[in-house]
C-alpha positions as CSV (number, residue, x, y, z in Angstrom):
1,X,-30.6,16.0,50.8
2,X,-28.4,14.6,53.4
3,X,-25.3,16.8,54.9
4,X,-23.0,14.2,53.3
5,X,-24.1,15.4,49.3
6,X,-22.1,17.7,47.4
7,X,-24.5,20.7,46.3
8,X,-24.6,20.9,42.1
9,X,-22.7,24.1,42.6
10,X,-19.9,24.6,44.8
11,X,-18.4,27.5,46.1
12,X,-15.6,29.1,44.4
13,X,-12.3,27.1,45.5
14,X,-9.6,29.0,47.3
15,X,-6.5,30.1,45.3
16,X,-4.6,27.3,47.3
17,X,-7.2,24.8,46.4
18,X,-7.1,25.7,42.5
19,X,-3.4,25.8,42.3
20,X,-3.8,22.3,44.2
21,X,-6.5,20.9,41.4
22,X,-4.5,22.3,38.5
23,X,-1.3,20.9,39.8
24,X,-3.0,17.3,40.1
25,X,-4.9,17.5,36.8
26,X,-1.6,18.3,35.1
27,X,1.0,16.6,37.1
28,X,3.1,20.1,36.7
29,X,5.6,21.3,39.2
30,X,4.9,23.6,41.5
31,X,5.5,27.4,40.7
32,X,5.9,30.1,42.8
33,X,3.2,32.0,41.1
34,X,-0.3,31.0,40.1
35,X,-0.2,30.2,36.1
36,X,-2.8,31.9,34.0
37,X,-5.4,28.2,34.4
38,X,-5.5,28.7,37.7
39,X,-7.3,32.4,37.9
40,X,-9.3,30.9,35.5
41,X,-10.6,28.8,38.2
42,X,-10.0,30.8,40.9
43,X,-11.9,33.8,39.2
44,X,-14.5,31.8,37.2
45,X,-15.1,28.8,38.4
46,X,-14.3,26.6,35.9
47,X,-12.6,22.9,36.1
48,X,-9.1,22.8,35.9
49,X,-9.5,20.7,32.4
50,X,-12.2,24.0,31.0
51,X,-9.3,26.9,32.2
52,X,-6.7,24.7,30.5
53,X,-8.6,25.2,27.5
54,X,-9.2,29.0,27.9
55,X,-5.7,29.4,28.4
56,X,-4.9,28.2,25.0
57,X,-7.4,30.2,23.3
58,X,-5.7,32.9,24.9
59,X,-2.2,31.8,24.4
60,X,-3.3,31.0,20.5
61,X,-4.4,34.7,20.6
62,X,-0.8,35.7,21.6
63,X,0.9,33.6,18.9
64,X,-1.5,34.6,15.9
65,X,-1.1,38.5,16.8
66,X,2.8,38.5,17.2
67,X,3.3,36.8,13.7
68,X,0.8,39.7,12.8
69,X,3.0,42.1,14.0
70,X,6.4,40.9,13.0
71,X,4.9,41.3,9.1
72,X,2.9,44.6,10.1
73,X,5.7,46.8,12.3
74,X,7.7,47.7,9.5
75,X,5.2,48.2,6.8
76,X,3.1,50.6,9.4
77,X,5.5,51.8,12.3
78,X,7.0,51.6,15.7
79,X,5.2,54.5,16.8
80,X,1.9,54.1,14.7
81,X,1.6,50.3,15.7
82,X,1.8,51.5,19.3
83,X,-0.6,54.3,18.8
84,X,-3.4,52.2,17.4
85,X,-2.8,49.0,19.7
86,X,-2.8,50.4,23.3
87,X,-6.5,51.8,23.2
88,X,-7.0,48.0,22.6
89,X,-5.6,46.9,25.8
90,X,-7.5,49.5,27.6
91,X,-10.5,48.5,26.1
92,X,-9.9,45.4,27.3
93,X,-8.7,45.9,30.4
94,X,-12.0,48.0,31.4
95,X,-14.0,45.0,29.6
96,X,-12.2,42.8,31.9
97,X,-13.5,44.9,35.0
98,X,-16.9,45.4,33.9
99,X,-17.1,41.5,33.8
100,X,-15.2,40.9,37.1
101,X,-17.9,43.2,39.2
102,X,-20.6,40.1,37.7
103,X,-18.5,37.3,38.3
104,X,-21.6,35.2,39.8
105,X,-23.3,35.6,36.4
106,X,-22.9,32.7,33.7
107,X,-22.2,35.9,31.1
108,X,-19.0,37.5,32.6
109,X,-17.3,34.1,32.3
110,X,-17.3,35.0,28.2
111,X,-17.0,38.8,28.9
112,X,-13.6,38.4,30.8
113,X,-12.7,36.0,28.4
114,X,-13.2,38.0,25.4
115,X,-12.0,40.6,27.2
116,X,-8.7,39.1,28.1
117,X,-8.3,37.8,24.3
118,X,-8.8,41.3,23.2
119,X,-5.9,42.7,25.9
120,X,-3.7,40.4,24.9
121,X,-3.9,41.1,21.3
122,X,-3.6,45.0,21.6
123,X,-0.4,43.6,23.6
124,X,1.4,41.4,21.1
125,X,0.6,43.7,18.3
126,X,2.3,46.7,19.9
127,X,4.2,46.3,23.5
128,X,5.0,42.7,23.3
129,X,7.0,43.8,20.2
130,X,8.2,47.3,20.0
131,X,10.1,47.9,23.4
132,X,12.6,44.8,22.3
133,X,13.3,46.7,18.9
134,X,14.7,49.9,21.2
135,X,18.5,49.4,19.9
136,X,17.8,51.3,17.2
137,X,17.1,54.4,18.9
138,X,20.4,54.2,20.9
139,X,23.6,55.6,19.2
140,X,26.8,52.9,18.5
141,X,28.8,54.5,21.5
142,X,25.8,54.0,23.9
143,X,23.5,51.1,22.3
144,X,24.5,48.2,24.3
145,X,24.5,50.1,27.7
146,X,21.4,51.6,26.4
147,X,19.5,48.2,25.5
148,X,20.8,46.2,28.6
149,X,18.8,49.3,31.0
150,X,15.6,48.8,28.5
151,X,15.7,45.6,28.9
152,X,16.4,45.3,32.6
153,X,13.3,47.6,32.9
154,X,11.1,45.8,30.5
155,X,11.5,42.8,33.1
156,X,11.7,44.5,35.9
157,X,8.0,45.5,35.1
158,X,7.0,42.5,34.5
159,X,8.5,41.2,37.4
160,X,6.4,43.5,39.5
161,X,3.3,43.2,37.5
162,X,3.8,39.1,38.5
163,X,4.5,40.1,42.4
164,X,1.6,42.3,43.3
165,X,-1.2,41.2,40.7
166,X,-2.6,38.8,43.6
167,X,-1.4,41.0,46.5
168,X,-4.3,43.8,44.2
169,X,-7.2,41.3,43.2
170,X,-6.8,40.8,47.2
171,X,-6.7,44.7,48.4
172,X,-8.8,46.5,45.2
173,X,-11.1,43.2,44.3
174,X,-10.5,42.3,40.1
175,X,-12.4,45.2,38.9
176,X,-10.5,48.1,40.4
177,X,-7.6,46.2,39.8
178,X,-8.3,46.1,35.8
179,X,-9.5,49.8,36.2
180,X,-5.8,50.3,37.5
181,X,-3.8,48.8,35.0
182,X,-6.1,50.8,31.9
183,X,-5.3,53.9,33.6
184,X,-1.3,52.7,33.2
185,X,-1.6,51.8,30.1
186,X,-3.9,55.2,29.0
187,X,-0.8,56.9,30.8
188,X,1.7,54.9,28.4
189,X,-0.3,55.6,25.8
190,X,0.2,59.2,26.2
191,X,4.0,59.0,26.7
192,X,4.4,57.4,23.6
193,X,2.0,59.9,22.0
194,X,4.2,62.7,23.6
195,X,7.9,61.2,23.2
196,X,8.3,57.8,21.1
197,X,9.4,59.2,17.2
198,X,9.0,57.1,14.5
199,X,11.6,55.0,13.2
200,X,10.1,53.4,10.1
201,X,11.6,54.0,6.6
202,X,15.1,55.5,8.7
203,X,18.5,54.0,8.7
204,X,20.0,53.0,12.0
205,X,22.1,56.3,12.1
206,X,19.1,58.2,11.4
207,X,17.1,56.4,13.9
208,X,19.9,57.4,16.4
209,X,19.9,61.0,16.0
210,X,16.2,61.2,16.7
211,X,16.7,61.3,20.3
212,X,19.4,64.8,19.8
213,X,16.1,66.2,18.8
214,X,14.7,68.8,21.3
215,X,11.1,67.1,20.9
216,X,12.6,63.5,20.6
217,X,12.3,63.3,16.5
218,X,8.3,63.7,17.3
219,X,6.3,65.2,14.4
């Protein structure tokens, strides 16, 4: 084989080079921030037009659990739904790392994949719905200054999540990274155990009162 031929497998493209492909595949505008396709072929290897459709298995994951949850939440509980949905995001998030520390083999491509499909239902079932529904636990006087620092937080999370997930991959590798963020969300998992009451079946002023509660309106 000449030096001129392409080998049949290529080495995994820089993070510059993917966002590069996906952007030409796509004819998107630049973000500041690589989108979900692009770790898909940063991280596995895959074309731009194969991550594209991972992503929307994933996002279709996301949509079909949420519509779950909007149904379920009321019928089963803020506090329950959390309860039985984070262990599912841990799981998934140490599936995700045990798949990341075989990354070269054809088989972690579908563990990180079902991995990532399982996280992200755990999430939309529980913490992609609940922490918006927080009013209720906020008395009149207090409930707007109440929800605008939930929210503010909620983001603000997220906003750091999206700032040093790359900055992590780089300085823990994938793995440790995943390990990191299952040992968060064990930790919120045990807050919420510890302090979030229930609100289901309760009136708004009920709801509100929990909170005057020396244990929070835990049972």
């Amino acid at each position: 084989m000449s030096s001129a031929e392409e080998p049949l497998i290529s080495r995994r493209p820089s993070l510059e080079e993917a966002e590069d492909d996906h952007l030409d595949e796509t004819n998107d505008n630049p973000k500041p921030h690589p989108s979900s396709p692009t770790l898909f072929i940063y991280l596995l290897t895959f074309s731009a037009g194969i991550s594209g459709l991972l992503f929307g298995l994933v996002a279709v994951t996301n949509f079909v659990f949420t519509l779950a949850a909007l149904f379920l939440i009321d019928r089963v509980g803020r506090r329950r739904i959390l309860l039985w949905s984070i262990p599912f995001m841990v799981v998934g998030l140490l599936l995700a790392a045990y798949g990341f520390s075989f990354i070269t083999l054809t088989g972690a491509a579908v563990t990180i994949l079902v991995s990532i499909m399982v996280y992200v239902a755990g999430y939309a079932m529980g913490l992609g719905n609940v922490p918006w529904m927080q009013s209720e636990l906020f008395a009149l006087n207090v409930r707007s200054l109440g929800s605008g620092i939930a929210t503010a937080t909620n983001w603000g999370a997220n906003f750091v999540i999206g700032l040093t997930f790359l900055l992590l991959m780089d300085a823990l590798t994938p793995s440790w990274t995943f390990v990191l963020y299952a040992v968060i969300c064990a930790g919120g998992y045990r807050l919420v155990w510890r302090f979030y009451p229930e609100t289901a079946g309760l009136s708004l002023e009920e709801a509100a009162s929990l909170l005057e509660d020396d244990n929070w309106g835990v049972r």
